[in-house]
DSSP file (Angstrom, degrees, kcal/mol; ACC not computed):
  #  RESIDUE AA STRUCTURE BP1 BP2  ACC     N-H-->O    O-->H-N    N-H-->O    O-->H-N    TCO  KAPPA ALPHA  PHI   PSI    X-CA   Y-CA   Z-CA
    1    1 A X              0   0    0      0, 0.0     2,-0.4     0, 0.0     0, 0.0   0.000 360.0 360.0 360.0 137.2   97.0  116.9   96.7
    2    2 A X        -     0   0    0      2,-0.0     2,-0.5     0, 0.0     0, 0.0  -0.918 360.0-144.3-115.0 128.8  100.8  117.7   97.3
    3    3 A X        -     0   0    0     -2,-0.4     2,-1.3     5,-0.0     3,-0.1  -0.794  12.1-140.5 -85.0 132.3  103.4  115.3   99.0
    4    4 A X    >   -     0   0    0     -2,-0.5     3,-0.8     1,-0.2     4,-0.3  -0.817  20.6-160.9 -99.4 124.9  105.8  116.8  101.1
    5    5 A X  T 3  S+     0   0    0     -2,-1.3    -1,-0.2     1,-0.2    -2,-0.0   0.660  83.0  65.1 -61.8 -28.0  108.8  114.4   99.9
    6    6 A X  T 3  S+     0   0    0      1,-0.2    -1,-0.2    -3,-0.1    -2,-0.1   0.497 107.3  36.9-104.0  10.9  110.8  115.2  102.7
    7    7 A X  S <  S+     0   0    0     -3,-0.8     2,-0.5     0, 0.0    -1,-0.2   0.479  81.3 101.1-128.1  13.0  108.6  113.7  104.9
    8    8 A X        +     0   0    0     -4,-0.3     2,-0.1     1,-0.1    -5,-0.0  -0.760  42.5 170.8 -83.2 136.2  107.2  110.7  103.3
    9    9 A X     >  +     0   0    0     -2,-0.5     4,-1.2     1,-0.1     3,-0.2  -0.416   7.1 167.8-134.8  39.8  109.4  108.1  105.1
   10   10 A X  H  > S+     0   0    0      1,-0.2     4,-2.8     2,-0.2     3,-0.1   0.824  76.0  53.3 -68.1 -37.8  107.7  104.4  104.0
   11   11 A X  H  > S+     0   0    0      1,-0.2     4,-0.8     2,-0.2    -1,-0.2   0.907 109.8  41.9 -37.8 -70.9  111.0  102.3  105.6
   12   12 A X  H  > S+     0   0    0     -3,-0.2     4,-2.0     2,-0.2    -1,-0.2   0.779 121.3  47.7 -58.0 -18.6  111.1  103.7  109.0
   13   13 A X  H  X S+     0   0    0     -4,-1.2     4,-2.8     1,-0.2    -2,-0.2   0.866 112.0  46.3 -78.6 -35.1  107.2  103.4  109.0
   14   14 A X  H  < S+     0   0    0     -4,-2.8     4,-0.3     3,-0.2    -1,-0.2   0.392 112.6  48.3 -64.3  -4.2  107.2  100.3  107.9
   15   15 A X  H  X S+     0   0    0     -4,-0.8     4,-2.2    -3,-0.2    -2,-0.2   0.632 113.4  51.3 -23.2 -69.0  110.1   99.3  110.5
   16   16 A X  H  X S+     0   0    0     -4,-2.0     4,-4.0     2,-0.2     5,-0.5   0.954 108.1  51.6 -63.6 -62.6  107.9  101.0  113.2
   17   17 A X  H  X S+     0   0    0     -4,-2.8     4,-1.8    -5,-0.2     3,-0.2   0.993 110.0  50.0 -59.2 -52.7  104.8   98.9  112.0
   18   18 A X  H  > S+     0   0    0     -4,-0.3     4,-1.3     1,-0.2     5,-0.4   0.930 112.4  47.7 -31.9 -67.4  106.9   95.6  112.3
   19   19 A X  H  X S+     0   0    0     -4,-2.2     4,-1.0     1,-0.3    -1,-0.2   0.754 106.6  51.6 -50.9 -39.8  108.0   96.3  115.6
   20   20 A X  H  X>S+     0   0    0     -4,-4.0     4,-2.5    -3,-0.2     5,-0.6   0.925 116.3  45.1 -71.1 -33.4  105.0   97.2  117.0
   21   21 A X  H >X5S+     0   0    0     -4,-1.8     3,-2.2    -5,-0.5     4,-1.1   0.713 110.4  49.4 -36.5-107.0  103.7   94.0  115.6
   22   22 A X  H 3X5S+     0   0    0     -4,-1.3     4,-1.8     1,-0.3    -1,-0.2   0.501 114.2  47.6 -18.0 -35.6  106.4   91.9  116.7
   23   23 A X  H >X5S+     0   0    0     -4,-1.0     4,-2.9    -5,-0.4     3,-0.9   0.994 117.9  42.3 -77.1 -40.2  106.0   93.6  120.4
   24   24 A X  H <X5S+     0   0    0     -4,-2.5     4,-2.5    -3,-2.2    -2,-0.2   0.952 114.2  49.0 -42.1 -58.7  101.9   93.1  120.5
   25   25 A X  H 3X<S+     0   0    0     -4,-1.1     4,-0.6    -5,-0.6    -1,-0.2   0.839 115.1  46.7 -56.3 -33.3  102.3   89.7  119.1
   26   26 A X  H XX S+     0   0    0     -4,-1.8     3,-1.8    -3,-0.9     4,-1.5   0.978 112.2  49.1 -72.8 -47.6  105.4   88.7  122.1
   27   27 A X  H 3X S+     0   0    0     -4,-2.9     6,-1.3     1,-0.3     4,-0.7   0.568 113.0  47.3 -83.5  -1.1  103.6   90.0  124.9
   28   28 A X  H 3< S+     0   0    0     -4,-2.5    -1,-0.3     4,-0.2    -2,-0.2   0.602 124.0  33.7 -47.2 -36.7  100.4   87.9  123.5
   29   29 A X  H << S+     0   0    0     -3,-1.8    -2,-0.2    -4,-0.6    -3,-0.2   0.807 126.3  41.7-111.7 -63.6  102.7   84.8  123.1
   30   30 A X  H  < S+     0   0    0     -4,-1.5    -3,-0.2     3,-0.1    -2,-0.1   0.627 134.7  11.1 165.4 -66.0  105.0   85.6  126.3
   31   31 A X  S  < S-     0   0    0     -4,-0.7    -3,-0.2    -5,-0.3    -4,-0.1   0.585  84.8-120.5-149.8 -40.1  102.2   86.8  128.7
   32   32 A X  S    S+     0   0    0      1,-0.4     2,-0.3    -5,-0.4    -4,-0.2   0.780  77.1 129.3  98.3  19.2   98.6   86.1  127.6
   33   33 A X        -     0   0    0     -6,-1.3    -1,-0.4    -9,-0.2     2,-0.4  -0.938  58.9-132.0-138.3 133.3   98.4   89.8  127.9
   34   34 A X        -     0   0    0     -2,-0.3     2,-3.0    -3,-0.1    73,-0.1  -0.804  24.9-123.4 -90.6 144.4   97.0   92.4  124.9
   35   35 A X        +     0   0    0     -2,-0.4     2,-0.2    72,-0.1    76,-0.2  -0.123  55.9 151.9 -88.0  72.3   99.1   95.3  124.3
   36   36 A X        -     0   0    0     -2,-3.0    69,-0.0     1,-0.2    67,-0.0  -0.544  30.1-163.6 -66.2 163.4   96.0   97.9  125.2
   37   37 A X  S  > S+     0   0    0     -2,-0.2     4,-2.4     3,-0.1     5,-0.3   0.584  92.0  55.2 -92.3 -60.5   98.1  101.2  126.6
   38   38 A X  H  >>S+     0   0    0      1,-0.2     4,-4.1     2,-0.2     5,-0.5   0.931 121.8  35.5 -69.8 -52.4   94.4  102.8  128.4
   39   39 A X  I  >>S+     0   0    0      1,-0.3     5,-0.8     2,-0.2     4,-0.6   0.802 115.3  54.2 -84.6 -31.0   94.5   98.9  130.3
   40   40 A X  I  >5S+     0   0    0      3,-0.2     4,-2.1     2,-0.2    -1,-0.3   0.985 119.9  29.7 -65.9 -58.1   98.1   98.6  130.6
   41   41 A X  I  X5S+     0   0    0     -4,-2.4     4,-1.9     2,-0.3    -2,-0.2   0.958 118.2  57.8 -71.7 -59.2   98.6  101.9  132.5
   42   42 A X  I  X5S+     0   0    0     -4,-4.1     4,-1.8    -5,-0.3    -1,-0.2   0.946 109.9  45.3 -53.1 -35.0   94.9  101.8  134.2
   43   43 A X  I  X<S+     0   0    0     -4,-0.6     4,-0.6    -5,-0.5    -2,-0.3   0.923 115.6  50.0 -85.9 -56.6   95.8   98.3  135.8
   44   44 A X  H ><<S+     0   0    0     -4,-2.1     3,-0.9    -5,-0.8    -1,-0.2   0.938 108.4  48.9 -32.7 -39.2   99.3  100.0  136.8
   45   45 A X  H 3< S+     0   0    0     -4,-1.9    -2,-0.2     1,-0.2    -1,-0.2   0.963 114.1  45.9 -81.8 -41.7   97.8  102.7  138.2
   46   46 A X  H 3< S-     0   0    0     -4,-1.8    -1,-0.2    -5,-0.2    -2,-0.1   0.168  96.4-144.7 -78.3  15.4   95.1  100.2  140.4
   47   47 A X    <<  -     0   0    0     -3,-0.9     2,-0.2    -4,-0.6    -3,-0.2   0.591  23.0-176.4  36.6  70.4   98.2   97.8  141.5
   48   48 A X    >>  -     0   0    0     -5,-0.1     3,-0.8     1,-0.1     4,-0.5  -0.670  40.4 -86.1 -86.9 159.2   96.6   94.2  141.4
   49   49 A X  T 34 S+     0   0    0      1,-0.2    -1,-0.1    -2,-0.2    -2,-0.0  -0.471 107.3  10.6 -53.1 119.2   98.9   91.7  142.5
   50   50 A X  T 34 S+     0   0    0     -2,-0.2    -1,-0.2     1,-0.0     4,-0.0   0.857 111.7  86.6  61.8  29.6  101.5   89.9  140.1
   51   51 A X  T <>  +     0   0    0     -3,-0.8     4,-1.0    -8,-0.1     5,-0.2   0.208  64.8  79.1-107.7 -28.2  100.5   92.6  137.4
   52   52 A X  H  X S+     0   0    0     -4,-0.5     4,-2.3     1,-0.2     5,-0.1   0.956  85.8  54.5 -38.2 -72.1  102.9   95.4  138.5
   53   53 A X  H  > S+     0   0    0      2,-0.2     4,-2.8     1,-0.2    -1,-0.2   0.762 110.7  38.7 -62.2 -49.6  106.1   94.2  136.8
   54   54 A X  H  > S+     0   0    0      2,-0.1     4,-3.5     3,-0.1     5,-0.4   0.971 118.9  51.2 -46.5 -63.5  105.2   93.7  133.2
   55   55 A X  H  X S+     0   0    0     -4,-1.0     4,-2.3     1,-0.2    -2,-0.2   0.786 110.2  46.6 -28.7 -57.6  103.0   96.8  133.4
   56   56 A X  H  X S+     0   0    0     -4,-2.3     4,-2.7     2,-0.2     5,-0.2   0.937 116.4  45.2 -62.1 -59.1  105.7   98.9  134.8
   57   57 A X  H  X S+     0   0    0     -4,-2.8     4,-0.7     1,-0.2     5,-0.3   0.895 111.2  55.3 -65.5 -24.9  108.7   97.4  131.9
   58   58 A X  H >X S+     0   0    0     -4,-3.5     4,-2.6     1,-0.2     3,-1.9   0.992 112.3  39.7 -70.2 -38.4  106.4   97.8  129.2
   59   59 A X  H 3X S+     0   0    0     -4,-2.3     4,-1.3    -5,-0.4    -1,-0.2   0.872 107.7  57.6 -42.8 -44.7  105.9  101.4  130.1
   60   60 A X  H 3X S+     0   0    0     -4,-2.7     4,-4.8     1,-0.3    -1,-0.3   0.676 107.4  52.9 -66.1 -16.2  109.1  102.2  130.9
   61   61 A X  H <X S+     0   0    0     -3,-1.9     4,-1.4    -4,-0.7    -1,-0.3   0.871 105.2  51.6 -85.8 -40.1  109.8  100.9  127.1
   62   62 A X  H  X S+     0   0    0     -4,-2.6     4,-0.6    -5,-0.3     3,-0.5   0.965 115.6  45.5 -61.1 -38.8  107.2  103.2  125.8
   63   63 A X  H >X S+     0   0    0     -4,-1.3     4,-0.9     1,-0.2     3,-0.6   0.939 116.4  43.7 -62.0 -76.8  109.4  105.8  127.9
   64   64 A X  H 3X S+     0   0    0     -4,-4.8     4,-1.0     1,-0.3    -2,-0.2   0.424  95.4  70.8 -81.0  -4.3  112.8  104.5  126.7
   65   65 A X  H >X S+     0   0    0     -4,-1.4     3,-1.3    -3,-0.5     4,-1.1   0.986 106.0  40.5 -85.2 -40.0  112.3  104.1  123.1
   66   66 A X  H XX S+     0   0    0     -4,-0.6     3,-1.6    -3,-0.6     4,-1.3   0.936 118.9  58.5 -70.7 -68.2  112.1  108.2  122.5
   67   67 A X  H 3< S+     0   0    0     -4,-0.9    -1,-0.3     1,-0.3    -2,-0.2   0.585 105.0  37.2  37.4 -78.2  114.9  107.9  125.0
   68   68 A X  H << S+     0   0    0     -3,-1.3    -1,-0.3    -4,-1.0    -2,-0.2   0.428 106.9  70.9-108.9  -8.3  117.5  105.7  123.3
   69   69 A X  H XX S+     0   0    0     -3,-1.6     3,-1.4    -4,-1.1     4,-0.9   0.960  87.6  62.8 -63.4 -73.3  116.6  107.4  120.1
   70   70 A X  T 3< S+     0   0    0     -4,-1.3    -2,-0.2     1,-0.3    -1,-0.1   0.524  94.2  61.3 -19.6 -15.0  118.3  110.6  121.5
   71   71 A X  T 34 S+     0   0    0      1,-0.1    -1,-0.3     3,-0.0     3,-0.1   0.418 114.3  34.7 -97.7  11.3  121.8  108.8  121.6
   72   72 A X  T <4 S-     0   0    0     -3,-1.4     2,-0.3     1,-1.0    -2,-0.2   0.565 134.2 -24.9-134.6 -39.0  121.6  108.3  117.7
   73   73 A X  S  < S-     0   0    0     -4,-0.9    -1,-1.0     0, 0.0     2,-0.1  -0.961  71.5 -77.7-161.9 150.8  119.7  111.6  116.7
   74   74 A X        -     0   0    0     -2,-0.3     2,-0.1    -3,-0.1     3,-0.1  -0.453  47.3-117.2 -32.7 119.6  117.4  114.5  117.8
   75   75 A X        -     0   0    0     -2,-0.1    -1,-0.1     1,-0.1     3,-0.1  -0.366  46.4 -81.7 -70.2 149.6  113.6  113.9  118.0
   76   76 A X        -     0   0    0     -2,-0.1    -1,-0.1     1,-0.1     0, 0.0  -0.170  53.7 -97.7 -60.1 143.5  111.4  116.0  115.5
   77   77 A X        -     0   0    0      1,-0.1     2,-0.4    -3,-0.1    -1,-0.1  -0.206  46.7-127.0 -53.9 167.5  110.6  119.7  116.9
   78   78 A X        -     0   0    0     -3,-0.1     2,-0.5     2,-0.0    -1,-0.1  -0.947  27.9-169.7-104.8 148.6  107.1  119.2  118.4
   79   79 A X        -     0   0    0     -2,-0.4     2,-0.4     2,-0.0    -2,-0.0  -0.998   3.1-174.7-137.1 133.2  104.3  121.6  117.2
   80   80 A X        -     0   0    0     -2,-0.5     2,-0.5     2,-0.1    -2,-0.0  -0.932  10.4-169.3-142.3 137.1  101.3  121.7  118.8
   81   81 A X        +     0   0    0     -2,-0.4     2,-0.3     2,-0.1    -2,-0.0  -0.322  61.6  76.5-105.5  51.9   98.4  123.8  117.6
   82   82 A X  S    S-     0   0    0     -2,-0.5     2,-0.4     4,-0.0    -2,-0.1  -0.952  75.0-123.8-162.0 148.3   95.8  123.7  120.2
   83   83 A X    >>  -     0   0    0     -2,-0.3     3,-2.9     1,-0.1     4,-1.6  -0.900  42.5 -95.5-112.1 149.2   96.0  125.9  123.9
   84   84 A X  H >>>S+     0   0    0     -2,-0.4     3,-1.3     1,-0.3     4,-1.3   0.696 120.4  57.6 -50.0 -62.1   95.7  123.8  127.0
   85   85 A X  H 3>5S+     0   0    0      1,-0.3     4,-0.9     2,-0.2    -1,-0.3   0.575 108.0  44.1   9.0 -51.6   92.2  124.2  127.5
   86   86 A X  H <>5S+     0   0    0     -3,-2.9     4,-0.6     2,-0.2    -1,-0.3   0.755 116.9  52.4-130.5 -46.6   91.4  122.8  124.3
   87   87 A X  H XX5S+     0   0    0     -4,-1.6     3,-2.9    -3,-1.3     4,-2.2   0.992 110.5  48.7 -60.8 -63.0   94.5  119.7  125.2
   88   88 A X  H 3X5S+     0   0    0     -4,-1.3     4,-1.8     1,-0.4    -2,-0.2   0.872 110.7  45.2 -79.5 -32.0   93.0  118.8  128.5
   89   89 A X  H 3<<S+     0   0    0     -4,-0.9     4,-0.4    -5,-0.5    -1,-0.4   0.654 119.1  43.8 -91.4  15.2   89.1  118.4  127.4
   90   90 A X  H << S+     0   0    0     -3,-2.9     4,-0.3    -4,-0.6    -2,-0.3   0.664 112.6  50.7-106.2  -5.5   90.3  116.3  124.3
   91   91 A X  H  X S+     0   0    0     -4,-2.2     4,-1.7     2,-0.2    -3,-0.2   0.878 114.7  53.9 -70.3 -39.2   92.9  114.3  126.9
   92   92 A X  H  X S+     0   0    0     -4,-1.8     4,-3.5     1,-0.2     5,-0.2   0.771 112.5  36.8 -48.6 -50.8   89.3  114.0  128.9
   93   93 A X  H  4 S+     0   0    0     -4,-0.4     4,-0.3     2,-0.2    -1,-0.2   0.428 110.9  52.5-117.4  20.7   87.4  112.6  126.5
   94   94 A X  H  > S+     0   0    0     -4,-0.3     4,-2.3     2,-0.2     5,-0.2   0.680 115.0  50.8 -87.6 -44.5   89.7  110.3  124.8
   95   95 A X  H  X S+     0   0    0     -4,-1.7     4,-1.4     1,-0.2    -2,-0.2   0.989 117.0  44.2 -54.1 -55.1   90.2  109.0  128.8
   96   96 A X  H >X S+     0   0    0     -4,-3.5     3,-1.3     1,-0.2     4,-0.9   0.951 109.1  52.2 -62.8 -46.0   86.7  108.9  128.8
   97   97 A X  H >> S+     0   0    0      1,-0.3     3,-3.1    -4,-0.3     4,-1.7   0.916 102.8  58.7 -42.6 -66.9   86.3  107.2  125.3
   98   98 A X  H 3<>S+     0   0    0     -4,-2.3     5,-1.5     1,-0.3    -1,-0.3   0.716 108.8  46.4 -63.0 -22.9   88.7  104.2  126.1
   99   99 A X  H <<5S+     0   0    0     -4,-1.4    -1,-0.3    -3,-1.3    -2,-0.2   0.750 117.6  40.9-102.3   0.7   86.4  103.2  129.2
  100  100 A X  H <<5S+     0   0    0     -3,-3.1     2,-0.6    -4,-0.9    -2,-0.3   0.826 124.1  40.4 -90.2 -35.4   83.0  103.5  127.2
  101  101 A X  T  <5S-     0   0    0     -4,-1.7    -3,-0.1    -5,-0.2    -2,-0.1  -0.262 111.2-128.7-136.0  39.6   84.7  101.9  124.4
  102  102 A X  T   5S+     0   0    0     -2,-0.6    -3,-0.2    -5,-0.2     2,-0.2   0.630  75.5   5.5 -28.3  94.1   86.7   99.3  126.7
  103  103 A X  S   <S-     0   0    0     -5,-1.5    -2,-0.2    -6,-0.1     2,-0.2  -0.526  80.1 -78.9 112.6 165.7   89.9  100.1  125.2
  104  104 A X    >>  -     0   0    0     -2,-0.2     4,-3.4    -5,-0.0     3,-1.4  -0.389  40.6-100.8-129.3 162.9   92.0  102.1  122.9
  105  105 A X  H 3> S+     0   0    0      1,-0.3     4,-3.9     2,-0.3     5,-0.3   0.872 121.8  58.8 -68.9 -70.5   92.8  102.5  119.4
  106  106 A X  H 34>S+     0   0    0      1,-0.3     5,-0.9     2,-0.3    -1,-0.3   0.406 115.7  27.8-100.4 -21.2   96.1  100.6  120.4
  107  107 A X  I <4>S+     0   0    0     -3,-1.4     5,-4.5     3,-0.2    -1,-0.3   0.686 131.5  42.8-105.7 -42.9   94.3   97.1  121.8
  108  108 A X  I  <>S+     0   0    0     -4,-3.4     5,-2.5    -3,-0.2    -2,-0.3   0.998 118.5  35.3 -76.2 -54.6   91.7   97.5  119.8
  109  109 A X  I  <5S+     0   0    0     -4,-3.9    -3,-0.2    -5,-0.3    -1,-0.1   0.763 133.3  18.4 -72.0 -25.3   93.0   98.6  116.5
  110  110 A X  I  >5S+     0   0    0     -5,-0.3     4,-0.9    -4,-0.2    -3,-0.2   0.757 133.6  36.0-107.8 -29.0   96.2   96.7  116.2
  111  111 A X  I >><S+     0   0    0     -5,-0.9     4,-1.2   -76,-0.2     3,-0.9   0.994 124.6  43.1 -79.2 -46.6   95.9   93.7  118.8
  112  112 A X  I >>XS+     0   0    0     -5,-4.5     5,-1.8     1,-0.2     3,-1.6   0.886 116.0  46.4 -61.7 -40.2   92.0   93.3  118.2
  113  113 A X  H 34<S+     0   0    0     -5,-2.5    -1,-0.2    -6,-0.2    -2,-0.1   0.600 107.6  54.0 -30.6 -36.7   92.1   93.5  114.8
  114  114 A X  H <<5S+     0   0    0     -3,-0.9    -1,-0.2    -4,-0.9    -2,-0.2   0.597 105.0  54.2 -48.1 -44.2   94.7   91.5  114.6
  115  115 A X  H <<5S-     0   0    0     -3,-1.6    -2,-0.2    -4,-1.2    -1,-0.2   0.661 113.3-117.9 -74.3 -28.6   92.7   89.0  116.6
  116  116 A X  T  <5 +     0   0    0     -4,-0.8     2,-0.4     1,-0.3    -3,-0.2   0.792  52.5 175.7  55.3  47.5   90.1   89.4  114.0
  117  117 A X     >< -     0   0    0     -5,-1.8     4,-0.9     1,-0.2    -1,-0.3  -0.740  25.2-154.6 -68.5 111.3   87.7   90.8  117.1
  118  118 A X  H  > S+     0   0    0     -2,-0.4     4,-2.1     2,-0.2     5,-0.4   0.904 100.8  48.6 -33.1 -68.6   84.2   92.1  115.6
  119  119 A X  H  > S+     0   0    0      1,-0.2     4,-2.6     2,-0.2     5,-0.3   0.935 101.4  52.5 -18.9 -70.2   84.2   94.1  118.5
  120  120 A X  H  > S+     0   0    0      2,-0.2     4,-3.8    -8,-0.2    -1,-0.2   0.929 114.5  48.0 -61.1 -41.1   87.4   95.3  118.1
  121  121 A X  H  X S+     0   0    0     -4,-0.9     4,-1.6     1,-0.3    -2,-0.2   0.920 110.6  52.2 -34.4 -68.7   86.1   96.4  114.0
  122  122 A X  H  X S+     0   0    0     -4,-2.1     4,-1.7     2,-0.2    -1,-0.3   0.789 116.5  36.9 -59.3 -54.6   83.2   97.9  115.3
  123  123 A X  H >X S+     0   0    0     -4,-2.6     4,-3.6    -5,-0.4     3,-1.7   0.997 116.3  54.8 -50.9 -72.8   85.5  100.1  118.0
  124  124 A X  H 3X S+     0   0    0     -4,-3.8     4,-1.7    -5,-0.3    -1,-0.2   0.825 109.4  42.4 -37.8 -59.6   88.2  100.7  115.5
  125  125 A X  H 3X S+     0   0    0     -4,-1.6     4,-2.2     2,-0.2    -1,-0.3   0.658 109.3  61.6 -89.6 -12.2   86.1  102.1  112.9
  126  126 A X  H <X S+     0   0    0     -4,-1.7     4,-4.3    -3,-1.7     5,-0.3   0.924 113.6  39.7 -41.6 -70.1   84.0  104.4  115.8
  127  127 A X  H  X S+     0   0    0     -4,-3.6     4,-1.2     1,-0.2    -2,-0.2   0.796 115.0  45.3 -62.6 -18.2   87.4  106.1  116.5
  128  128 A X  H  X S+     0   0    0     -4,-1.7     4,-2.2    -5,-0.4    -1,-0.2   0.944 121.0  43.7 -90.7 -55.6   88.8  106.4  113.2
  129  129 A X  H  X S+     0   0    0     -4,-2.2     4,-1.3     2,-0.2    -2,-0.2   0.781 111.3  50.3 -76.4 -18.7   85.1  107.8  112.1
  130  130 A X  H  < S+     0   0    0     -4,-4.3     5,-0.2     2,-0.1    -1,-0.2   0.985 113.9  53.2 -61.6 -63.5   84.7  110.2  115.5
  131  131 A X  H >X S+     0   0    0     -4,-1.2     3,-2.9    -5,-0.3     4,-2.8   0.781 108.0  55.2 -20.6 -68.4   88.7  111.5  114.0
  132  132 A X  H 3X S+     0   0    0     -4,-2.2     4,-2.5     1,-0.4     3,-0.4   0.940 114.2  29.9 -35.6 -72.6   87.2  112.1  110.7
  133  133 A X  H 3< S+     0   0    0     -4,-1.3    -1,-0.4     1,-0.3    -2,-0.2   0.085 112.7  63.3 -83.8  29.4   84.5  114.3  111.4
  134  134 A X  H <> S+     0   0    0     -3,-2.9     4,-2.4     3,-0.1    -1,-0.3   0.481 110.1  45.2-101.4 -34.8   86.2  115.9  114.3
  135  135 A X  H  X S+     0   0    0     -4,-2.8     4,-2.2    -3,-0.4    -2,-0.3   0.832 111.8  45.6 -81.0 -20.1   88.6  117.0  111.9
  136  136 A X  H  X>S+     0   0    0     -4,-2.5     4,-3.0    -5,-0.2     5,-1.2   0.914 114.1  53.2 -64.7 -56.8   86.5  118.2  109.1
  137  137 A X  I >>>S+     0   0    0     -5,-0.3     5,-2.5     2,-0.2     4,-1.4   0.954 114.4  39.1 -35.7 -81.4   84.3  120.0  111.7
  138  138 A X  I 3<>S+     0   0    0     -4,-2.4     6,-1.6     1,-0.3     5,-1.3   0.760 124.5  35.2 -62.8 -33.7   87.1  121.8  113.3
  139  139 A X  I 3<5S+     0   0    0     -4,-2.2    -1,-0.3     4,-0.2    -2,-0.2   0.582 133.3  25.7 -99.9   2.1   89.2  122.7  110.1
  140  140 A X  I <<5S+     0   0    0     -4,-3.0    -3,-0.2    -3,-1.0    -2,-0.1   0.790 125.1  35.7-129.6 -72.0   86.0  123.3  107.7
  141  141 A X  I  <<S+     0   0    0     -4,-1.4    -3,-0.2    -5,-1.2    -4,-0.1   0.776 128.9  29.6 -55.8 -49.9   83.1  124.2  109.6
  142  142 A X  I   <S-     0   0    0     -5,-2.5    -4,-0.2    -6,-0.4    -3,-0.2   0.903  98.1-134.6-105.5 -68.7   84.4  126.2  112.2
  143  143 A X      <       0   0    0     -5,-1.3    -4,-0.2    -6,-0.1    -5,-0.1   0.531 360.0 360.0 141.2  45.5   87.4  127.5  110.2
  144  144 A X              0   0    0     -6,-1.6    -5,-0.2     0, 0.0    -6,-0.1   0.654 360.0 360.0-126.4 360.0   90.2  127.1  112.6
């Protein structure tokens, strides 16, 4: 196994993991609310009353961080190795995943976990073990 040096970063990742802590943990504290993304957005998109307004700033944060980065530095090229076909049925069944699996890596795997949610384990270690062997599959098995 080889490390590419110039991209092992542990400070800003460890930075990035604080923060997301720190944001989970306010809007837990601060609202009563877990920071799921598939439930934040799905209850944005389904308006309920006196839900709007967080929903909306946190997005817009998710929005602005990439954003307010640009004023400091460039964001990293994006490479993406997949043809749209191939993006829109894994966009599909990741949407679909988060509503069998009610929630997403991002409420489940840092706020439930966090929580120390069985639930949330049991989810968390579905998605990380579908990941595995999706990746094995595709770069091993099928050769691509």
């Amino acid at each position: 196994m080889t490390i590419d040096w110039n991209a092992f970063t542990p400070w800003s990742a460890l930075a990035g993991g604080a923060l997301i802590g720190l944001a989970t943990a306010l809007l837990l504290v601060a609202n009563g609310r877990i920071a799921g993304i598939s439930g934040i957005l799905g209850g944005l998109l389904a308006r309920q009353p006196g839900e709007t307004g967080w929903r909306l700033a946190f997005t817009l944060g998710l929005l602005g961080g990439p954003t307010l980065w640009l004023l400091f530095r460039d964001l990293p090229p994006i490479r993406i190795e997949a043809g749209l076909p191939v993006l829109v049925a894994a966009g599909l069944l990741v949407g679909i995943g988060t509503r069998y699996g009610s929630g997403c890596t991002s409420g489940h795997g840092v706020c439930g976990l966090s929580r120390l949610s069985p639930r949330s384990l049991v989810a968390t270690l579905c998605f990380m073990g579908a990941g595995f062997v999706t990746v094995f599959v595709v770069r091993h098995l099928l050769g691509a």
